[in-house]
C-alpha positions in Angstrom: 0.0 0.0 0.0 1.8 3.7 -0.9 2.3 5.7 1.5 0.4 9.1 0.7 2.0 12.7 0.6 0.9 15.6 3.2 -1.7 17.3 1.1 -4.2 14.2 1.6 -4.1 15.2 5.4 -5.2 19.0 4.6 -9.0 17.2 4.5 -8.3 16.9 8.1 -5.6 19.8 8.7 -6.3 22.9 7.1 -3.0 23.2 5.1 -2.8 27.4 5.9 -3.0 25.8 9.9 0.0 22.9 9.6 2.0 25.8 8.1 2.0 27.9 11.0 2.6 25.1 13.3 5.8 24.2 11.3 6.5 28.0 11.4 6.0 28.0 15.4 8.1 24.8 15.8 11.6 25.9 13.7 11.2 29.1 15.3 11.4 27.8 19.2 14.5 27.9 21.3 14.3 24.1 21.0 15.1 24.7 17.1 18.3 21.9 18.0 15.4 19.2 18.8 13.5 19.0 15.4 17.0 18.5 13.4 16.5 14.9 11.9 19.0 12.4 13.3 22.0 10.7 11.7 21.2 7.2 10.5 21.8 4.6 13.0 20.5 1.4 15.0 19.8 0.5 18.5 23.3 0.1 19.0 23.6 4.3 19.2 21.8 4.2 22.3 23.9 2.3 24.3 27.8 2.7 25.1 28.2 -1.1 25.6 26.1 -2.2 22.0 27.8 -0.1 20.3 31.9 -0.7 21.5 31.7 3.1 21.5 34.7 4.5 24.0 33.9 6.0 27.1 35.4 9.3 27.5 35.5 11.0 30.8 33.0 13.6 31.9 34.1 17.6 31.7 35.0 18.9 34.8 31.9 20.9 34.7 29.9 18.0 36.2 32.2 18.4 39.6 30.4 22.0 40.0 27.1 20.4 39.0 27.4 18.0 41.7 28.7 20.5 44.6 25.5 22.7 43.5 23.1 19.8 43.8 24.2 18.4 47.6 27.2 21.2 48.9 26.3 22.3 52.5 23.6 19.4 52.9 26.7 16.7 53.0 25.8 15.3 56.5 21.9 14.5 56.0 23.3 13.1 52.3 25.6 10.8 54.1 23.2 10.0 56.5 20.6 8.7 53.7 22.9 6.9 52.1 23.4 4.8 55.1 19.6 4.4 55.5 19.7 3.8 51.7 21.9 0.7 52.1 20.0 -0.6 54.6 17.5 -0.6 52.9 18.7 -2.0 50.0 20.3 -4.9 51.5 16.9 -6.3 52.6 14.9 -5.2 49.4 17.6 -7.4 47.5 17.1 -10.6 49.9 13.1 -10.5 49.3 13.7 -9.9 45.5 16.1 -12.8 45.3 14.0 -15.3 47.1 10.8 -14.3 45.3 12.2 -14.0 41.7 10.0 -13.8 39.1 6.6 -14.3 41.3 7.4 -10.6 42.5 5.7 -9.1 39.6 2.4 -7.9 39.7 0.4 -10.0 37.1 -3.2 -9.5 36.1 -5.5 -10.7 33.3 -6.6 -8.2 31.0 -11.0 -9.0 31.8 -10.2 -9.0 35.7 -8.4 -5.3 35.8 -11.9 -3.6 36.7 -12.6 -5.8 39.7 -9.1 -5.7 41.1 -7.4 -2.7 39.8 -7.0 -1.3 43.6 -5.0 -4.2 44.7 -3.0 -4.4 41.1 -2.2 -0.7 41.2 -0.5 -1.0 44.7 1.7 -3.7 43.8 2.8 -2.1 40.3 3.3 0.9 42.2 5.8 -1.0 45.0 7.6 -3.0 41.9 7.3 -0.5 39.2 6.7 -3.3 36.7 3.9 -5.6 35.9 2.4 -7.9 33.6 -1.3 -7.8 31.9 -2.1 -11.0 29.8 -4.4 -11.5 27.1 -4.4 -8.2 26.3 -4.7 -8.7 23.1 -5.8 -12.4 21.6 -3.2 -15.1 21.1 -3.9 -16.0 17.8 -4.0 -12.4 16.7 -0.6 -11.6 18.6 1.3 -14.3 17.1 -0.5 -13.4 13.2 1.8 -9.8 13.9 4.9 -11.4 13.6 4.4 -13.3 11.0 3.1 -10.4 8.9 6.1 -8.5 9.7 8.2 -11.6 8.4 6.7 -10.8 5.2 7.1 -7.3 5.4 10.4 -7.7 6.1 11.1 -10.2 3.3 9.5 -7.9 0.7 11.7 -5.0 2.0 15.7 -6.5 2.0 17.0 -2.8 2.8 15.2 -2.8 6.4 18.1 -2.1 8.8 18.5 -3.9 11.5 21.1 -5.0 14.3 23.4 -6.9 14.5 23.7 -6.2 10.8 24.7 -10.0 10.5 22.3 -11.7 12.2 19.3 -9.1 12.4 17.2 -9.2 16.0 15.5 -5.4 16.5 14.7 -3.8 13.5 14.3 -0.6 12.4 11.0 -1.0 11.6 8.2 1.5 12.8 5.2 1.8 10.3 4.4 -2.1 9.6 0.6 -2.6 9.4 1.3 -4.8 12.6 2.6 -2.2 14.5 0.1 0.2 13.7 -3.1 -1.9 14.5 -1.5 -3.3 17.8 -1.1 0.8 19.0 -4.2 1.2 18.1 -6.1 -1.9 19.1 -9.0 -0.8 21.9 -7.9 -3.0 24.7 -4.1 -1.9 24.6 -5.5 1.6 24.7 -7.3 1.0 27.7 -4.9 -0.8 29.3 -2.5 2.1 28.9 -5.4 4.4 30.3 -6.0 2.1 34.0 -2.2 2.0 34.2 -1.7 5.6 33.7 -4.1 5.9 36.6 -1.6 4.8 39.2 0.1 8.1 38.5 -0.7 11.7 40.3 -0.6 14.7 40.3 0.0 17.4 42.9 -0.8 20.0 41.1 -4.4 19.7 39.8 -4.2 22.3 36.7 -1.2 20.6 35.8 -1.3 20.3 32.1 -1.3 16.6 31.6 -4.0 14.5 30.5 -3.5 10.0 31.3 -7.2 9.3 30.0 -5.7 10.2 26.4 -2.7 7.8 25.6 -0.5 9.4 22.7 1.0 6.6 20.2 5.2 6.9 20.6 6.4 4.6 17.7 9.2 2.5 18.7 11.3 -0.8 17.1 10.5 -4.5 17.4 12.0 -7.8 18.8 12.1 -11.1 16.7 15.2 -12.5 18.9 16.1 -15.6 17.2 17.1 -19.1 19.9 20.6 -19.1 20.6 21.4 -15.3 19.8 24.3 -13.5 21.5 24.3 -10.3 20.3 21.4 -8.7 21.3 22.7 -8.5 25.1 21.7 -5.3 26.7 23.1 -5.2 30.4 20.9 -3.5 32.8 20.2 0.0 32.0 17.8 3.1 32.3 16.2 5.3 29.6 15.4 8.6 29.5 18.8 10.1 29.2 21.8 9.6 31.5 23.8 12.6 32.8 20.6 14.6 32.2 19.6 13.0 35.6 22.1 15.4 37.6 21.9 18.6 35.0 20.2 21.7 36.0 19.2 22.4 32.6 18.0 18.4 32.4 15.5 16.8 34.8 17.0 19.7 37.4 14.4 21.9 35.2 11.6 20.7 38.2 11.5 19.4 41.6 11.4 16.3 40.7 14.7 14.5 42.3 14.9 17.0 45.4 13.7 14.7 48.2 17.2 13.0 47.3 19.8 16.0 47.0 17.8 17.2 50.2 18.8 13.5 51.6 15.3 12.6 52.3 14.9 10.1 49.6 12.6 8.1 51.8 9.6 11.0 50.5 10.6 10.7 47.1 7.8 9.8 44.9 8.1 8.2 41.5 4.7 8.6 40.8 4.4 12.4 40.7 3.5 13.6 36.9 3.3 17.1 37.2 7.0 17.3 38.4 8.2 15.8 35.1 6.7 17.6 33.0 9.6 20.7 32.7 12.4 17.8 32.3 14.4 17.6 29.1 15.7 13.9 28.7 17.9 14.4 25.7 19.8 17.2 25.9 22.8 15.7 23.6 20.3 14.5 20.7 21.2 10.8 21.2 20.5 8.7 18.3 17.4 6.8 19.5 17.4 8.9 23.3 13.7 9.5 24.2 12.6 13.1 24.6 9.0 12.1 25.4 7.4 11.5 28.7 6.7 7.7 29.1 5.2 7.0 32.1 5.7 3.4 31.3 8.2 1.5 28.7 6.3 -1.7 27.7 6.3 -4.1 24.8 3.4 -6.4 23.8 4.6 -10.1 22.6 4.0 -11.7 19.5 5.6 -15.0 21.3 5.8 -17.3 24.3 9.0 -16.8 26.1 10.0 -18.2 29.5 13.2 -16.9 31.7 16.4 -17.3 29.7 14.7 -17.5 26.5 15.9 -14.4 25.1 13.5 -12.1 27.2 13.2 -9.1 30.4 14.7 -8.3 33.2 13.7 -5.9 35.7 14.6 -4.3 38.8 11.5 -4.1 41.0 12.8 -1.5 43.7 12.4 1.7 41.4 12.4 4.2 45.0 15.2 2.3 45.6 17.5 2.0 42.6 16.6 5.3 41.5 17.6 6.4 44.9 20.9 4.9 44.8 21.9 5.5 41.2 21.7 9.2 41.7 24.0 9.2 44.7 26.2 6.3 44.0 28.8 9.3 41.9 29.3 11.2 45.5 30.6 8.4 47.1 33.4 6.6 46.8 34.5 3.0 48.7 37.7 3.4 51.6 39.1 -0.4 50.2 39.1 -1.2 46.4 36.6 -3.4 44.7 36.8 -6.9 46.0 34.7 -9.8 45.3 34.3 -13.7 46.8 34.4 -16.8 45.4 31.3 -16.7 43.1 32.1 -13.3 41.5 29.9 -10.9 43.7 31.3 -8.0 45.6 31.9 -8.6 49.4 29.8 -8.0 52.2 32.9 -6.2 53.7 33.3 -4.2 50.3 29.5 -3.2 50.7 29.7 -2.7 54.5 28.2 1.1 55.2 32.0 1.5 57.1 33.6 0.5 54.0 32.0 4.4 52.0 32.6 7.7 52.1 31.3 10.9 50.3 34.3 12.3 47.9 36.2 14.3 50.0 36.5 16.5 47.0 33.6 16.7 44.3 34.9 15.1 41.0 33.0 15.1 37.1 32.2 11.3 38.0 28.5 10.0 37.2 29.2 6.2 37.0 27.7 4.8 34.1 26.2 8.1 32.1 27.5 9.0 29.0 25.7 12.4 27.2 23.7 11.4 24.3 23.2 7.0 25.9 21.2 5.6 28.0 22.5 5.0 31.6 23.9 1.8 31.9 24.7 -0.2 35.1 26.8 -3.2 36.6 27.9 -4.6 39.5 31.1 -2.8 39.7 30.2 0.8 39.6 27.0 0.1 41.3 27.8 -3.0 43.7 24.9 -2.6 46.0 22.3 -2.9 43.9 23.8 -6.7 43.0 22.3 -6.7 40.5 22.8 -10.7 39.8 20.6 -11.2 42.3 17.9 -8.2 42.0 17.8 -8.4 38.6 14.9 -10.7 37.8 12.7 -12.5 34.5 9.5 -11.0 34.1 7.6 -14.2 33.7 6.5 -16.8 31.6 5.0 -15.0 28.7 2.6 -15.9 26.1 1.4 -14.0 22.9 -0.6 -11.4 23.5 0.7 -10.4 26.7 1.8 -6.7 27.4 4.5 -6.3 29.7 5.5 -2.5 31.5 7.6 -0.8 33.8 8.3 2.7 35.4 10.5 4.8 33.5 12.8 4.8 35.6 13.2 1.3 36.6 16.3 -0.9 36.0 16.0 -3.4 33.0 18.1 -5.4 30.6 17.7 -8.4 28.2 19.0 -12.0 28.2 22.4 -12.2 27.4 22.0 -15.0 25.5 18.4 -16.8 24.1 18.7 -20.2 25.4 15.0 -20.7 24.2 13.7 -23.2 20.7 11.9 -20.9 19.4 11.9 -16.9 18.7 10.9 -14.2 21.6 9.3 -11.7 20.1 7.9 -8.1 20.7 6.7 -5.2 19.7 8.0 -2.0 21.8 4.9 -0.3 23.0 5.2 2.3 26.1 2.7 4.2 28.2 2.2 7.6 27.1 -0.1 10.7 28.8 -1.0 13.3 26.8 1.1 16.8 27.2 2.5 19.7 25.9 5.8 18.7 24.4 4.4 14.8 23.9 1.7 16.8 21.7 4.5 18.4 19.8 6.3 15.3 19.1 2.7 13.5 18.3 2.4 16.6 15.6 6.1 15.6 14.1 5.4 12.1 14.3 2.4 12.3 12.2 4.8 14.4 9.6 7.2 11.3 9.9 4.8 8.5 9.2 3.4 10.3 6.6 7.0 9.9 4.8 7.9 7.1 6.4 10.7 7.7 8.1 11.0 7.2 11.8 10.1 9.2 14.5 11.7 12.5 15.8 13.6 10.2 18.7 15.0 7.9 16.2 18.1 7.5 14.0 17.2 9.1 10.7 17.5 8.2 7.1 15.1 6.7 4.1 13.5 4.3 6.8 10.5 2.9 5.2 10.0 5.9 2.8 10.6 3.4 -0.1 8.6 0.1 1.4 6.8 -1.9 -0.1 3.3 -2.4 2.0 3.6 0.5 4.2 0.5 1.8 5.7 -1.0 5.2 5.1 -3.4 7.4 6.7 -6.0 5.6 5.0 -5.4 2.9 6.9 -5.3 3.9 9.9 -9.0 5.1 9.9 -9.7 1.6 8.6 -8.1 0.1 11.5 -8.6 2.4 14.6 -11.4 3.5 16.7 -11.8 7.3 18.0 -9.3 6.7 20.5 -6.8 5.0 18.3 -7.2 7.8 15.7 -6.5 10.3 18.6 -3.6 8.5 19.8 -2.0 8.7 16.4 -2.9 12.5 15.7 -5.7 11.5 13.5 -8.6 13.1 15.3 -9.5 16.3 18.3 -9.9 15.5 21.6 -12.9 16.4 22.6 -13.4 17.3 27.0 -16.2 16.1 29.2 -16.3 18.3 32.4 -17.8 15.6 34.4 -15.0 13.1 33.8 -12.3 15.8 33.4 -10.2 18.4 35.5 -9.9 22.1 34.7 -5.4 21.2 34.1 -6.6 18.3 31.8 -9.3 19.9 29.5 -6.9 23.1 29.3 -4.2 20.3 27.7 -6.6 18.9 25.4 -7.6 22.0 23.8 -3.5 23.1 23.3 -3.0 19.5 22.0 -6.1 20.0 19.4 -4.6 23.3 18.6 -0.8 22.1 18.1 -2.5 19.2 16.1 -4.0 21.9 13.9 -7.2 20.8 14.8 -10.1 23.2 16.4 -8.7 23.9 19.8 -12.0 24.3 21.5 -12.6 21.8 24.0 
């Protein structure tokens, strides 16, 4: 099916209307963020996919860190402490629980037991709905992109040699599962766990906005794909004023009271910039969950998720891990884990003189993790397989949890999945929703994504035609196909003030 140019839109988008819009967006301080990306793969997100070197930090980063703790280093010190404590038994219960820890729910029993499910996504950060889409259909996907694939030999993908995630974002697969009714409500109830303390915050999580990301068709016995355990949503950005220091968001920690720290706070993330280095494949938009839906079954160690479900914790500790620094070097026993004398509380200090270190973030990648720069989070024992997993299934976690892949598929048969997260509806994820519609009607990928041709030239591609064929009001919404329209009853005064700027970004009548 051809792809279709931008004047068939105009019946939906007055042309004079998307002109202005484009106008207002090259003409914002932001100008940097709308450049198109060099070409890439997933590799360019990740220091340790792509064999990139690590170079060390500027010494700017010693005076960032002095201006986020200096003169607060005694109640920092002490929370560290009370951090490891903490963490030390967190670990235990994760490691004796494994896999069981996650919150799991069937997709027809959410109404009647969505109290009880939101509290336990909200303690682990991650959970798992099944059957939220039908098996059959599920495992149809991936056999459709096969095809797609096959008709399109120039689809990049990595490794290069033995392809696994592929650059693919516009497959009729990928479009229908985004907007398929039940995903979108699922998105909605999880959204739901979130608040906000400020009630005219402009953020709206009963209108999920479509983000289109890669897939997954890991093949038994691959090597390649092995992402270690990692975080998204930038990496130095984390400890930048300019970055997620653009809101109160991480203050409970520099104020060394991470014990009132809430990861479920929206309005305090809306100000923060994730990718202030233009990353090929870094995610600017808010995602209050990362998720994928499976087109396979998978079980642990067959090529599939791992999480970290102590996202107060870890998030906790990774953002003070780079002011403290251990008395006796890095030891570990017989097994290969660090010691519990290297770990000891008596065995850290806080730098006795701020340096540019943030262990494991590199500007423009993803923050990366192990068990040397980050010991007491042992993460061989606290990182855990979602688990078992059958077609169908949508798996999620907080954007800020820990995660990583298998290192190696020891599985018989594929584990497959297409990347699907949890988005609200705001300001800047309406402007990206407006340049992502630009993007899929040219088919290339998305503004977060390593540029090029992309599907521009492939054969099958979906257009805008299609996507009303496919996708209800809420769907078409979610894509930037269709207004938003408010309902006072269901809606606050913040949330119908966001859908009438998203309708007007959109170009569509901002009246709500």
């Amino acid at each position: 099916m051809e792809s279709i140019s931008r004047t068939r839109l105009s019946t939906n988008i007055p042309r004079l209307t998307r002109a202005l819009l484009h106008h207002r967006h090259v003409t914002t301080s932001t100008q940097s963020q709308f450049k198109s990306k060099k070409e890439g793969d997933i590799s360019s997100v990740f220091v340790s996919l792509s064999s990139g070197a690590v170079e060390p930090l500027p010494e700017r980063f010693a005076d960032v860190k002095r201006q986020l703790v200096g003169g607060r280093e005694g109640k920092i010190s002490a929370s560290w402490r009370r951090l490891l404590k903490a963490l030390e038994q967190e670990v235990e219960t994760i490691s004796t629980r494994g896999p069981a820890i996650i919150p799991t729910i069937k997709y027809e029993e959410l109404d009647a037991n969505l109290p009880d499910f939101q509290a336990d996504l909200k303690k682990r950060g991650a959970a798992v709905i099944r059957n939220v889409v039908p098996q059959s259909e599920a495992r149809a996907y991936k056999e459709e992109i096969e095809r797609y694939v096959k008709a399109n030999p120039s689809t990049k993908a990595f490794p290069q040699d033995d392809p696994q995630v592929f650059e693919l974002y516009w497959s009729a697969p990928q479009v229908r599962a985004r907007a398929h009714p039940n995903l979108l409500r699922t998105q909605r109830l999880l959204m739901n766990a979130w608040h906000s303390k400020d009630p005219d915050a402009l953020i709206s999580t009963s209108s999920p906005v479509s983000y289109a990301d890669r897939l997954r068709i890991r093949q038994p016995g691959d090597a390649g794909f092995a992402l270690g355990p990692h975080i998204d949503g930038g990496s130095v950005e984390r400890w930048e004023k300019s970055g997620y220091g653009l809101s109160d968001l991480y203050d409970k920690v520099w104020e060394g009271d991470w014990e009132n720290y809430d990861p479920w706070e929206s309005s305090s993330r809306l100000p923060v910039v994730s990718d202030l280095y233009e990353g090929a494949g870094a995610c600017s938009m808010l995602r209050m969950f990362q998720g994928w839906l499976s087109m396979s079954r998978t079980r642990p160690g067959e090529g599939t998720l791992q999480v970290n479900p102590m996202v107060k914790l870890t998030t906790a500790y990774t953002l003070l891990r780079p002011f403290f620094r251990s008395i006796r070097p890095f030891e570990v026993d017989g097994s290969g884990k660090p010691t519990r004398e290297y770990l000891d509380a008596a065995n850290w200090e806080l730098e006795p003189q701020y340096t540019a270190t943030l262990q494991g973030a590199n500007p423009g990648h993803s923050q990366e993790l192990n068990e040397e720069l980050h010991p007491h989070l042992q993460l061989s024992k606290s990182m855990i397989h979602v688990p078992d997993i059958e077609p169908g299934d949508y798996v999620v976690w907080h954007c800020d949890t820990i995660h990583a892949v298998d290192k190696v598929h020891n599985g018989k048969s594929d584990s497959s999945v297409l990347y699907i997260p949890t988005c609200p509806l705001t300001e800047s994820n309406a402007r990206y929703l407006s340049r992502q519609r630009d993007a899929f009607m040219q088919g290339s990928p998305g503004p977060d994504f390593p540029g090029g041709r992309g599907e521009s030239e492939h054969v099958g591609r979906p257009d805008a035609t299609y996507i009303k064929k496919v996708s209800d009001n809420t769907g078409l919404q979610a894509m930037g196909f269709k207004s938003w329209q408010g309902d006072e009853k269901l809606q606050g005064k913040g949330e119908r003030k966001m859908l009438s700027r998203a309708n007007d970004i959109l170009g569509f009548d901002a009246s709500v």
